[in-house]
DOZA-427793 format. One record per residue (C-alpha): residue number from 1; residue in three letters; chain; z, x, y. Coordinates in nm, 3 decimals. Each point is the difference from the previous one (the first is absolute). Example, Ala and Ser with C-alpha at 12.3 -4.5 7.8 and 13.67 -1.06 7.14 Angstrom:
2
 pos code unit       w       u       v
   1  Ala    A   0.780   1.230  -0.450
   2  Ser    A  -0.066   0.137   0.344
END
This chain:
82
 pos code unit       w       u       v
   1  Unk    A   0.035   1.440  -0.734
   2  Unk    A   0.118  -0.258   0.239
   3  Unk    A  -0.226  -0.108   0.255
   4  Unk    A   0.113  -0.153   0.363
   5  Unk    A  -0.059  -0.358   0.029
   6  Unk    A  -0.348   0.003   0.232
   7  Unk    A   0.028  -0.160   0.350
   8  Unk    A  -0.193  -0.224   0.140
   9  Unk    A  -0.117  -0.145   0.344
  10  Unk    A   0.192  -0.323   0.064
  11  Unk    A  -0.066  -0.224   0.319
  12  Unk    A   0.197  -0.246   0.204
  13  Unk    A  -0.213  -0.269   0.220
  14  Unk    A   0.165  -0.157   0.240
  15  Unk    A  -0.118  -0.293   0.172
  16  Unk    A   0.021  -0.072   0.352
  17  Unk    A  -0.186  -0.160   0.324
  18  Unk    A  -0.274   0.316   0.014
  19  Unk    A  -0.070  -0.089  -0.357
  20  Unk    A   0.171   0.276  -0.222
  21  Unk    A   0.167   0.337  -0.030
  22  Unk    A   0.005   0.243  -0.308
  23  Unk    A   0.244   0.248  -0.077
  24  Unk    A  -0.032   0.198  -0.287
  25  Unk    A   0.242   0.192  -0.210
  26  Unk    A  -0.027   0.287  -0.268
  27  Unk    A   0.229  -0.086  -0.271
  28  Unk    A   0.064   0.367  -0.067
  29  Unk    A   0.105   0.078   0.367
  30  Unk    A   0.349  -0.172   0.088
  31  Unk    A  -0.024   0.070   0.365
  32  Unk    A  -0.259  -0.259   0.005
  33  Unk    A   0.111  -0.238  -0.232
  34  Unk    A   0.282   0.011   0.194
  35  Unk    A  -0.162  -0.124   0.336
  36  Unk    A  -0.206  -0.265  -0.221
  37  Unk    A   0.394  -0.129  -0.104
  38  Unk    A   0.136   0.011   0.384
  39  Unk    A  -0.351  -0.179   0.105
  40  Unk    A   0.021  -0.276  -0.295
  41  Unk    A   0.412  -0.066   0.055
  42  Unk    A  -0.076   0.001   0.386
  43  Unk    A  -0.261  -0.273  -0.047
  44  Unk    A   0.176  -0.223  -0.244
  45  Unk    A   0.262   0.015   0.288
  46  Unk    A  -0.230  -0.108   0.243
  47  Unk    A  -0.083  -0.350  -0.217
  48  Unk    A  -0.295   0.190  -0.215
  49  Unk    A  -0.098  -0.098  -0.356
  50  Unk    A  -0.059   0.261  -0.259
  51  Unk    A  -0.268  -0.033  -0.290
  52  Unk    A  -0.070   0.299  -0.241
  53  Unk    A  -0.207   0.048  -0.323
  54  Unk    A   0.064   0.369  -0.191
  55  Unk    A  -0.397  -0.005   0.021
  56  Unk    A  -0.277  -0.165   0.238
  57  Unk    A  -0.152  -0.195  -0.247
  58  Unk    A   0.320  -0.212  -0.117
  59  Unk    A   0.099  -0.273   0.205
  60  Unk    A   0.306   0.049   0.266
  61  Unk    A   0.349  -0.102  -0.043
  62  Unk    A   0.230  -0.077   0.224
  63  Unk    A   0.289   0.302   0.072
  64  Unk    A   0.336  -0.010   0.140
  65  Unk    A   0.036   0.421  -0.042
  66  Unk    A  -0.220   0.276   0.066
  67  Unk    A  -0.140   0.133  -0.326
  68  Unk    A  -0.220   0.349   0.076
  69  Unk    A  -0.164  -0.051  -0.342
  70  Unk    A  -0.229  -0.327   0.134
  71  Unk    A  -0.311   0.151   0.037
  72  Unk    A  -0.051  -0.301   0.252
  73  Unk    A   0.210  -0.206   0.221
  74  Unk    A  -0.074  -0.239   0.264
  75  Unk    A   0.213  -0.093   0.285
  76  Unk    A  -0.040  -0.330   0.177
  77  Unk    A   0.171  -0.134   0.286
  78  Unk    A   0.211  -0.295   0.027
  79  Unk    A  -0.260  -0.279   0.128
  80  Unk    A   0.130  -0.301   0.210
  81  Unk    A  -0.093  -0.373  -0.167
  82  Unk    A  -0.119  -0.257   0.323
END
């Protein structure tokens, strides 16, 4: 008998000027791993750097494309040198 791979609860932080955001995504449940995808893309747009780790323990690495397995990622902004 062939069991369904289990979801899980993954999370997005995103870091801006109020300190941070979370989103959070059910893997099983594409409507909202599709909003986590539009939110990531519309942030790397805007300048945003992605880091992800498939669990919270491991450390982050830096992501060009939106993987809904990362049971973590981190989005921070693009900071100006001066």
């Amino acid at each position: 008998m062939n069991k369904a791979p289990a979801s899980k609860i993954c999370e997005m932080n995103i870091m801006d000027r109020s300190g941070h955001k979370q989103l959070t995504w059910d893997t099983a449940k594409l409507d909202e791993i599709l909003n986590a995808q539009e939110t990531f893309d519309e942030l790397v747009k805007n300048g945003y750097t992605a880091f992800g780790s498939t669990t919270k323990a491991e450390a982050k690495h830096s992501m060009k494309e939106f993987d809904p397995t990362m049971e973590e990622l981190v989005m921070v902004p693009k900071t100006v040198g001066g």
